[in-house]
PATOR-863726 format. One record per residue (C-alpha): residue number from 0; residue in three letters; x, y, z. Coordinates in pm, 1 decimal. Each point is the difference from the previous one (the first is absolute). Layout:
BEGIN
+-----+-----+----------+----------+----------+
:   k :   r :       c1 :       c2 :       c3 :
+-----+-----+----------+----------+----------+
: NUM : ala :        X :        Y :        Z :
...
+-----+-----+----------+----------+----------+
//
This chain:
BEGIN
+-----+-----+----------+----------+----------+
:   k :   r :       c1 :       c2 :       c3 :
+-----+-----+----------+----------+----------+
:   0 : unk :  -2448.6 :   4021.6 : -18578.5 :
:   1 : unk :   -219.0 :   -270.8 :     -1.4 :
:   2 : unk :     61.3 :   -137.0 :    367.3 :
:   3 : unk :    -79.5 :    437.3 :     89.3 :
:   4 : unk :   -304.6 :    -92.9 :   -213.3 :
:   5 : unk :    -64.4 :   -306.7 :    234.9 :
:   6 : unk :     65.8 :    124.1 :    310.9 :
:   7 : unk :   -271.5 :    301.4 :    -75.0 :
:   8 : unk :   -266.1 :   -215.1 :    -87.9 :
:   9 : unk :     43.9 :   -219.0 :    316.8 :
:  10 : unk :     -2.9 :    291.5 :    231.0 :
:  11 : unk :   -307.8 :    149.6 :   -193.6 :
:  12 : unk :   -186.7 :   -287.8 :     41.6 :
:  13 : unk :    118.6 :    -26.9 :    380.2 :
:  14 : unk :   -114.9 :    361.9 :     57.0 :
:  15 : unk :   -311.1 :    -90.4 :   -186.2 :
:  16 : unk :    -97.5 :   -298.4 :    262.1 :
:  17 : unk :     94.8 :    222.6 :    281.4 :
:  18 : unk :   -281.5 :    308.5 :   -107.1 :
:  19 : unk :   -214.9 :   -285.5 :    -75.8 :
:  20 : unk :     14.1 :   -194.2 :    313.8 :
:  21 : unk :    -17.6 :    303.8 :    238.5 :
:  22 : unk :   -306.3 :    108.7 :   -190.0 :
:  23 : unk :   -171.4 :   -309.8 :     11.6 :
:  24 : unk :     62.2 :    -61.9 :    365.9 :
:  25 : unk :   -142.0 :    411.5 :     68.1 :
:  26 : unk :   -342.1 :   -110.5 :   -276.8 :
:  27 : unk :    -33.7 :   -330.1 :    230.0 :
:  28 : unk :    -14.0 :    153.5 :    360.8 :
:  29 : unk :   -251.0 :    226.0 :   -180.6 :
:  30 : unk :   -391.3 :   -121.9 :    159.1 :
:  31 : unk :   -309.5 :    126.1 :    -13.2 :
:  32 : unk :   -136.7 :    -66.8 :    326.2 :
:  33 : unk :   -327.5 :    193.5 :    -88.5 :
:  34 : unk :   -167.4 :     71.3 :   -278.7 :
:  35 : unk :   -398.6 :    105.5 :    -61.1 :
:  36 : unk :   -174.1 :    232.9 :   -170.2 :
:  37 : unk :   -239.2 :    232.4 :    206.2 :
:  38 : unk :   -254.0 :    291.0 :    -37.2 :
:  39 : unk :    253.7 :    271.2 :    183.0 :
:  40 : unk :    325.2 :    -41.8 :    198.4 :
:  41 : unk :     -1.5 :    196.3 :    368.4 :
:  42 : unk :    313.6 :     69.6 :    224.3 :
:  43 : unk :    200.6 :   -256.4 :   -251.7 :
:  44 : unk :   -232.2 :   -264.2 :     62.7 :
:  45 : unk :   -283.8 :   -141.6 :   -292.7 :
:  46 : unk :   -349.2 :     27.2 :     89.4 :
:  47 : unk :   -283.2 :   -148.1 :   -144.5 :
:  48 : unk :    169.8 :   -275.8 :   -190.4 :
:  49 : unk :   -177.4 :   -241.1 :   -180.8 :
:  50 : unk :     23.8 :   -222.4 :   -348.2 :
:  51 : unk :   -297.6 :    134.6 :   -146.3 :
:  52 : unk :   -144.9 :    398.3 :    -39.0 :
:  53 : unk :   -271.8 :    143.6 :   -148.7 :
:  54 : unk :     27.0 :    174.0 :   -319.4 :
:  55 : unk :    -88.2 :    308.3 :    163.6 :
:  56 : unk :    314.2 :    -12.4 :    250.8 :
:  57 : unk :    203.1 :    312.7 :   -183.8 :
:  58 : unk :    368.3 :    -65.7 :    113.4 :
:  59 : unk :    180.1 :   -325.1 :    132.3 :
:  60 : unk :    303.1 :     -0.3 :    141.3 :
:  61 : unk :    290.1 :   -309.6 :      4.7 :
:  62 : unk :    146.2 :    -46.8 :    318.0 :
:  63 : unk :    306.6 :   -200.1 :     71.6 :
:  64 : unk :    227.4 :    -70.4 :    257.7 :
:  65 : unk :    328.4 :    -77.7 :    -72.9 :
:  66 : unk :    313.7 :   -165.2 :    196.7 :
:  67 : unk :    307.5 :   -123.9 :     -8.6 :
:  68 : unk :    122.5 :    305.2 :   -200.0 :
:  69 : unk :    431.2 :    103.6 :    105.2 :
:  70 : unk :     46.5 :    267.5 :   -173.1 :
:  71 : unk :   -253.3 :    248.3 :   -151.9 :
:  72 : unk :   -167.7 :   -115.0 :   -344.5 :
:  73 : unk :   -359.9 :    -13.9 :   -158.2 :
:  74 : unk :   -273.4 :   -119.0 :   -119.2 :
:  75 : unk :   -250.9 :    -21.9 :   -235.9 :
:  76 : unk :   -410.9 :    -29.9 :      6.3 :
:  77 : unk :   -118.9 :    -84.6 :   -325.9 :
:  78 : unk :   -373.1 :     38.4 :    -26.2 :
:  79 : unk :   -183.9 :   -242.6 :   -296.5 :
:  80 : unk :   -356.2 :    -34.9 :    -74.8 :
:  81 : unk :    -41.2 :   -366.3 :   -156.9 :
:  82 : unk :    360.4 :     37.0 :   -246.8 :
:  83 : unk :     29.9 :    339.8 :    -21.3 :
:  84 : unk :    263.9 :    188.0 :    210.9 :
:  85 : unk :   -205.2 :    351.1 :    136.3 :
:  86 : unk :    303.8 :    123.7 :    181.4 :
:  87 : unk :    319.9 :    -34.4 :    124.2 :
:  88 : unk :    108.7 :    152.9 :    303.9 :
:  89 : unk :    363.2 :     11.4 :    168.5 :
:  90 : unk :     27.7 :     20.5 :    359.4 :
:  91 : unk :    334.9 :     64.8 :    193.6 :
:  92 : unk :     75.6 :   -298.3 :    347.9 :
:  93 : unk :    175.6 :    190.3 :    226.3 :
:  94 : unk :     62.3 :   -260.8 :    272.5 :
:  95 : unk :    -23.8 :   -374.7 :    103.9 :
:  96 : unk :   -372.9 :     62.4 :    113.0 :
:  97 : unk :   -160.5 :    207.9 :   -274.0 :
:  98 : unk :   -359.6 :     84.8 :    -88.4 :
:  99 : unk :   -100.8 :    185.6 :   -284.1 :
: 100 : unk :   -303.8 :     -6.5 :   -269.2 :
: 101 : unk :   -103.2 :    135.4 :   -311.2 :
: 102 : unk :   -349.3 :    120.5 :   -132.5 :
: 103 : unk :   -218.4 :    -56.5 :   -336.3 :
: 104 : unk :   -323.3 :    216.6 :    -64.0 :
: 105 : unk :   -234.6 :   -303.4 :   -114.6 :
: 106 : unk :   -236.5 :    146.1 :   -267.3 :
: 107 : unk :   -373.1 :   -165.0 :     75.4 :
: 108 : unk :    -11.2 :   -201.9 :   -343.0 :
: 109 : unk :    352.5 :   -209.2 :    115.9 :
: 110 : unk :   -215.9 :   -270.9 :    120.0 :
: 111 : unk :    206.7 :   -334.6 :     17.4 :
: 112 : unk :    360.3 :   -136.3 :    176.4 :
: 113 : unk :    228.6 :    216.2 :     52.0 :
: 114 : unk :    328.4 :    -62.2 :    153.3 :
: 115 : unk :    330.0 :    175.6 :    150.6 :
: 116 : unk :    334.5 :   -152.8 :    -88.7 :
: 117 : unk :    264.5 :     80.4 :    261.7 :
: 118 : unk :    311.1 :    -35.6 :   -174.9 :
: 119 : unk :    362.3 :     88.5 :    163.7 :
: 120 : unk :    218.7 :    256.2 :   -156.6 :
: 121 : unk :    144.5 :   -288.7 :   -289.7 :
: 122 : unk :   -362.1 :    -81.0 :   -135.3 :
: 123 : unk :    -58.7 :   -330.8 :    241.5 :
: 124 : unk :   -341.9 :    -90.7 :    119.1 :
: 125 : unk :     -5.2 :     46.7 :    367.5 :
: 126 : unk :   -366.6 :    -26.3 :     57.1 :
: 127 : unk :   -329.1 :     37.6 :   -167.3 :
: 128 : unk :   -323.6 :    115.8 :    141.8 :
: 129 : unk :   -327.8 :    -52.4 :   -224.5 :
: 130 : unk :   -281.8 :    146.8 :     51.2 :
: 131 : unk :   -347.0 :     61.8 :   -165.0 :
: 132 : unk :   -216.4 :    268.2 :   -127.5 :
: 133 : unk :   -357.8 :    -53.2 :     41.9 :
: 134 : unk :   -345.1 :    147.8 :   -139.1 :
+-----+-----+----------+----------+----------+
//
């Protein structure tokens, strides 16, 4: 019983490093090759991107592009202003050359930084774009 006992736990922990590895090497090949935030996004691509707005701007959006993905997976924009997480959005990558973004209504009294986490679909930074809010 106890070499059955044994001979489970090794091939546990074997199957363990083999999920682990092949979703480390899919979170590494995993880039953000752009990433800005921007007053609109047209035909896919940002416009009007910039590190500081006006408190008067309205809506923002996050735009990333991201690479290196095999298979299909997501990820996340995670709008702060200063510590405080303002929203969390989850966005599907659908190929090796994706872009995709994410919007936040920015009420005229959020003056200050702001940023966008990009974060892959295990919680990892990939990229962070900061921003400000100005009078």
């Amino acid at each position: 019983m106890k070499v059955r006992k044994d001979l489970f736990a090794v091939a546990l922990g074997a199957l363990f490093l083999v999920v682990f590895s092949a979703t480390a090497a899919i979170a590494a090949d995993l880039q953000v090759e752009d990433a800005v935030v921007c007053a609109d996004v047209v035909d896919r691509q940002p416009v009007d991107s910039a590190a500081s707005f006006g408190a008067s701007v309205g809506r923002l959006y996050g735009f990333t592009r991201i690479v290196g993905a095999e298979d299909p997976t997501q990820v996340v924009h995670a709008w702060y202003f200063g510590d405080e997480e303002r929203a969390r959005v989850t966005l599907a990558v659908n190929g090796s050359n994706w872009r995709t973004y994410s919007s936040k209504v920015i009420q005229a009294h959020e003056i200050g930084a702001w940023r966008v986490e990009v974060l892959d679909a295990d919680g990892n930074t990939l990229d962070t774009i900061q921003f400000d809010i100005t009078e």
